[in-house]
Residue frames relative to the residue before (quaternion, step in Angstrom):
aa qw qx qy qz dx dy dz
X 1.0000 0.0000 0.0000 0.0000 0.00 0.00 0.00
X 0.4127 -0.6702 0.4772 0.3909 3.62 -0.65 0.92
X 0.3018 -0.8664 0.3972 -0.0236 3.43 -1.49 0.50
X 0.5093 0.3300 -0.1663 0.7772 2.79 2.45 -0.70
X 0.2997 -0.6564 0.6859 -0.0939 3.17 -1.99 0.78
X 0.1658 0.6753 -0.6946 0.1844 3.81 -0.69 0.93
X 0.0876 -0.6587 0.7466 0.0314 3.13 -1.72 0.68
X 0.2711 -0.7370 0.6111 0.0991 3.50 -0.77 1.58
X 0.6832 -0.0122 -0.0403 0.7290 4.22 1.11 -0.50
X 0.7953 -0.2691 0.3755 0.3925 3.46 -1.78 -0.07
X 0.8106 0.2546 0.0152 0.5271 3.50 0.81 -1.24
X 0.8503 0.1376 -0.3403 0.3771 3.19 0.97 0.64
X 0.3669 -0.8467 0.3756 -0.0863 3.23 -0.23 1.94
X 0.0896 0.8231 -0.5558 -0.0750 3.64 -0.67 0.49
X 0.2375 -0.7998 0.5421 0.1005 3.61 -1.24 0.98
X 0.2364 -0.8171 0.5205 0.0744 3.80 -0.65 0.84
X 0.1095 0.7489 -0.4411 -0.4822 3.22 -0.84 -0.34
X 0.6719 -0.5612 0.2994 0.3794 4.12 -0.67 -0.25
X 0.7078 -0.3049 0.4297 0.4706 3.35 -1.37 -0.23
X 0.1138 -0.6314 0.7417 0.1954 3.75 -1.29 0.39
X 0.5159 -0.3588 0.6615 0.4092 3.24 -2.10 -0.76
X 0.7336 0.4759 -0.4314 0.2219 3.14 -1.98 0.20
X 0.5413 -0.5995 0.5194 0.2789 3.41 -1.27 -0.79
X 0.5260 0.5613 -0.3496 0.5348 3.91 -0.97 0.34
X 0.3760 -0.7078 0.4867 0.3475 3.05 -1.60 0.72
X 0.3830 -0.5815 0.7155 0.0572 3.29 -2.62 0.45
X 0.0374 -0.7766 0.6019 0.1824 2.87 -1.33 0.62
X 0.1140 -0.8057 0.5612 0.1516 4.03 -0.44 0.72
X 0.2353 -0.7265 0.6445 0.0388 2.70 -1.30 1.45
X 0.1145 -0.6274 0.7571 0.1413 3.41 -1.69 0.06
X 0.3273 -0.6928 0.6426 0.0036 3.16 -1.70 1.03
X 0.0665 -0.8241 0.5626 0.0062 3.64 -1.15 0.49
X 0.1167 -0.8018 0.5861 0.0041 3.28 -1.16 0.95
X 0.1430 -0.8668 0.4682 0.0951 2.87 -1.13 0.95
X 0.5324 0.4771 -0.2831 0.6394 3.58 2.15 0.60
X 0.7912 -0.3723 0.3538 0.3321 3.51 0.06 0.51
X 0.6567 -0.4535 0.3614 0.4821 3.49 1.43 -0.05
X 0.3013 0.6694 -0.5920 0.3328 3.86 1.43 -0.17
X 0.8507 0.1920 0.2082 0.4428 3.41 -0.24 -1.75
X 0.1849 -0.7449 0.6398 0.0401 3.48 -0.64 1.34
X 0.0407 0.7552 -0.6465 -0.1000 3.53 -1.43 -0.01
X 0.4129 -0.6986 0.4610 0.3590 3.30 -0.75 0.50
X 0.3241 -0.7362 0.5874 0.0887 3.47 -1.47 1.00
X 0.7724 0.1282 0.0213 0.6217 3.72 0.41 -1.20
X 0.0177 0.6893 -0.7241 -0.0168 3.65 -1.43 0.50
X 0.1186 0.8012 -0.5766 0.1080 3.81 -0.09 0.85
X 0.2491 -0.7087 0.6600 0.0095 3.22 -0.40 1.66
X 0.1752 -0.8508 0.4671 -0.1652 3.20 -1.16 1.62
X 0.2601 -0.8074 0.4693 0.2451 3.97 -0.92 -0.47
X 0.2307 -0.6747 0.6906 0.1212 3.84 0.13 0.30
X 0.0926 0.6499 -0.7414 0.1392 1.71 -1.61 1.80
X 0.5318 -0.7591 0.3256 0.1868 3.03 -0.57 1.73
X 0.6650 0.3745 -0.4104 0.4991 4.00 0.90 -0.07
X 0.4771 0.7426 -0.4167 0.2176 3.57 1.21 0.61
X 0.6558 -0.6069 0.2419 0.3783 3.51 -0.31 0.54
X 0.3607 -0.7464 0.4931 0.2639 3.56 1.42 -0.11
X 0.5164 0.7094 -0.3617 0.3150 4.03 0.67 0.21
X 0.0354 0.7501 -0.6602 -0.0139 3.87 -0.86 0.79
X 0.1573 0.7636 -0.6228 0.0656 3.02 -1.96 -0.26
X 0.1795 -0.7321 0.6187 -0.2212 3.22 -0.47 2.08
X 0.2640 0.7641 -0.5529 0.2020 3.34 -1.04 1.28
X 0.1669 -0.7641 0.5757 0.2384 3.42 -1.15 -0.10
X 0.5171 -0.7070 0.4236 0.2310 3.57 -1.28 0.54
X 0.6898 0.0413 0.1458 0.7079 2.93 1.69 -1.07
X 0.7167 -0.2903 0.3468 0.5309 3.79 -1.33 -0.55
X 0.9056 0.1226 -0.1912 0.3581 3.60 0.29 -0.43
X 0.5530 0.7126 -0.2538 0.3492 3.11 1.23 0.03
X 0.3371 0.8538 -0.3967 0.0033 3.75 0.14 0.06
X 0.1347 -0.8506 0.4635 0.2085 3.87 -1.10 -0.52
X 0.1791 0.8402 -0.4644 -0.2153 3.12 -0.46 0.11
X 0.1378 -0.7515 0.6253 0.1589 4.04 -0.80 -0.12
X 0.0612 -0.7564 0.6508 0.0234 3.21 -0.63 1.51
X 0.8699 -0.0712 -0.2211 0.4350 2.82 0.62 -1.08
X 0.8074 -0.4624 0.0712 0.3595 3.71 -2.14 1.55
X 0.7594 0.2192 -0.2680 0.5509 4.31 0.71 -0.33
X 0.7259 0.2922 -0.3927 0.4832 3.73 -0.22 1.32
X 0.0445 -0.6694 0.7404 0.0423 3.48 -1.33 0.75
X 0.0016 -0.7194 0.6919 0.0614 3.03 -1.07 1.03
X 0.4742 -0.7521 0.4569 -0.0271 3.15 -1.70 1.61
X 0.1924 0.7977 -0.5486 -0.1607 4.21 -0.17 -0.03
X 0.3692 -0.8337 0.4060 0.0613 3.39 -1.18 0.70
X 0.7130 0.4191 0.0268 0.5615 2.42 2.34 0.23
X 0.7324 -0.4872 0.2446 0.4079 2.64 1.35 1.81
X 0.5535 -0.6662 0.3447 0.3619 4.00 1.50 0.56
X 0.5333 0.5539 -0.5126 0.3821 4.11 1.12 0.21
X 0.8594 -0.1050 -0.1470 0.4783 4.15 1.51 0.28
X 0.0589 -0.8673 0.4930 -0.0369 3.08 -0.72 1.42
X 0.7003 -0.6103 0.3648 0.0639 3.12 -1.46 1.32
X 0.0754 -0.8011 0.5672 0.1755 3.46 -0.25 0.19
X 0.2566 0.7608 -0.5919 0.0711 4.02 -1.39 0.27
X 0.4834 -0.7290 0.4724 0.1081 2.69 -0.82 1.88
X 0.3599 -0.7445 0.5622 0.0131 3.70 -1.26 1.28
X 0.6395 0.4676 -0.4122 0.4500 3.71 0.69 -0.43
């Protein structure tokens, strides 16, 4: 279930979800809107692994109207520049 929230304008909304606990693989997804939340669509699907000595930390945001980030999961930020309609992925470890 997504878990983070960001809103880059009134009407365009993005939903994340975060890091868990445990072990095994994950996929985190992020959603986008581009009506106020009428209609969702899926933006990012990043099939993952857990790892349990991982720090367990997220964070979805924007800077401005088009800018945004989010890092669900702990080795990749992924970046859109466009108001959340395409985002970027880059690996951090």
């Amino acid at each position: 279930l997504p878990q983070l929230i960001a809103a880059a304008s009134p009407t365009h909304l993005a939903l994340a979800t975060a890091p868990t606990t445990g072990s095994g693989p994950i996929t985190y997804t992020l959603y986008v809107s581009a009506d106020g939340g009428a209609h969702w669509s899926l933006a990012v699907s990043d099939p993952e692994y857990l790892d349990a000595a991982a720090p367990g930390s997220a964070f979805l945001g924007f800077e401005d109207s088009l800018v945004g980030r989010w890092v669900g999961f702990e080795g990749a930020i992924w970046t859109t520049q466009d108001g959340g309609a395409l985002w970027t992925r880059r690996p951090f470890l």
